[in-house]
Residue, then its C-alpha position, 0 to 999 in steps of 0.5 A: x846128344x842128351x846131354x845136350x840142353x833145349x835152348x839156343x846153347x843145345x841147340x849149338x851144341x846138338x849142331x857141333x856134334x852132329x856136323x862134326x860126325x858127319x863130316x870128320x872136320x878137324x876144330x880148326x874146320x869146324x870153327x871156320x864153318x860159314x853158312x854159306x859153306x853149306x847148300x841143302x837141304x835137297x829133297x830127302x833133307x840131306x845137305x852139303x858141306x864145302x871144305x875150302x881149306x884143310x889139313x891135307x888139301x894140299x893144293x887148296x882144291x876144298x873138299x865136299x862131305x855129306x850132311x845128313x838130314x838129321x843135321x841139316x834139321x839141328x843146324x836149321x833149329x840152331x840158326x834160328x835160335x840165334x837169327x844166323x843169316x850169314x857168317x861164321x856157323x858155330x858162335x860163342x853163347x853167353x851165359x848168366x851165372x845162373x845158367x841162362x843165356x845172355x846172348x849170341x856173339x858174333x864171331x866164331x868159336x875160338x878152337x880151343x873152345x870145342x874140347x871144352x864143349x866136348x868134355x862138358x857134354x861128356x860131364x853131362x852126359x855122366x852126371x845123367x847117368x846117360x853113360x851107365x853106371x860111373x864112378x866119378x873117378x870113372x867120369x873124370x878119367x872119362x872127361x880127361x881122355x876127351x879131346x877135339x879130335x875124339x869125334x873125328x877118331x870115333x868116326x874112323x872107329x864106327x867105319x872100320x866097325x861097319x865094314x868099311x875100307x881103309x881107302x873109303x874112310x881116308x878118302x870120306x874124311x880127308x885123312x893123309x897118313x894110312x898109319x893114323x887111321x890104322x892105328x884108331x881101327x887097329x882092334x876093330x880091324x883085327x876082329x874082321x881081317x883074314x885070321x878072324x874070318x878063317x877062325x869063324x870058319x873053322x869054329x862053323x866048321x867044328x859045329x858041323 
């Protein structure tokens, strides 16, 4: 979210990202994302994203997920820089050679166009040294791992990593297959699962 620029292509960006944390939506999701999909912001600020069609919504249901209002904020500042009253949420922003915006399209983001998104924030984010100390070899190992799917993983990651349930997290971000999800959480899994627990009482245990 540093990396991210202050004008209408950060502001975009800052809106992809969050959303995309919030919500766990796929890039086919994300891209079909239109203003009228979202209802808020409520009170406290937090909103609502209608899902009406995904990878496992079998039945064509469409799916509800939390927007939390630090999001429902950088969507609101995005759709104002780019006057976005209606249609497809996330556009193309095009840029001169030196950098500076040209002007915002009109139709939706290609899918393909969301790792490149990705990995130029990650390139941003690195050449800042945001991330720590890198080597450049380090940063483009780092920048070649990224893909539009990392978001969606890093949040399974960050839920086992809270405590969170297997049945929570595939039911929060419409995951299908328990494996998948399991394999992401593995390692963070080990650390809190029943052999993990039973070492930490035997190591308090020992202490005594």
């Amino acid at each position: 979210l540093k990396a991210c620029r202050r004008d209408a292509l950060g502001y975009r960006d800052a809106a992809i990202l969050r959303l995309a944390y919030d919500t766990g939506v796929r890039r086919s999701e994300l891209v079909r994302i239109e203003v009228a999909d979202i209802e808020g912001p409520d009170a406290e600020g937090a909103g609502v994203l209608f899902i009406p069609t995904s990878k496992t919504d079998r039945k064509g249901e469409g799916a509800h997920a939390y927007l939390a209002p630090t999001t429902m904020a950088a969507i609101n500042r995005w759709r104002e820089a780019g006057d976005i009253r209606k249609g497809p949420l996330f556009r193309r922003v095009v840029t001169h050679f030196d950098g500076s915006i040209d002007r915002i399209g009109h139709d939706p983001l290609h899918p393909n166009s969301v790792a490149l998104i990705y990995k130029r924030l990650v390139r941003t984010a690195g050449d800042k040294r945001l991330l720590g100390e890198l080597s450049e070899a380090q940063l483009e190992r780092m920048v070649a791992a990224v893909s539009s799917h990392s978001i969606r993983v890093g949040v399974a990651q960050d839920n086992f990593a809270a405590g969170e349930g297997l049945p929570a997290i595939m039911q929060a971000y419409r995951w299908r297959d328990a494996r998948t999800v399991m394999r992401y959480g593995a390692r963070l899994a080990a650390k809190s699962g029943a052999s993990a627990r039973l070492a930490q009482r035997f190591s308090q245990d020992c202490k005594r």
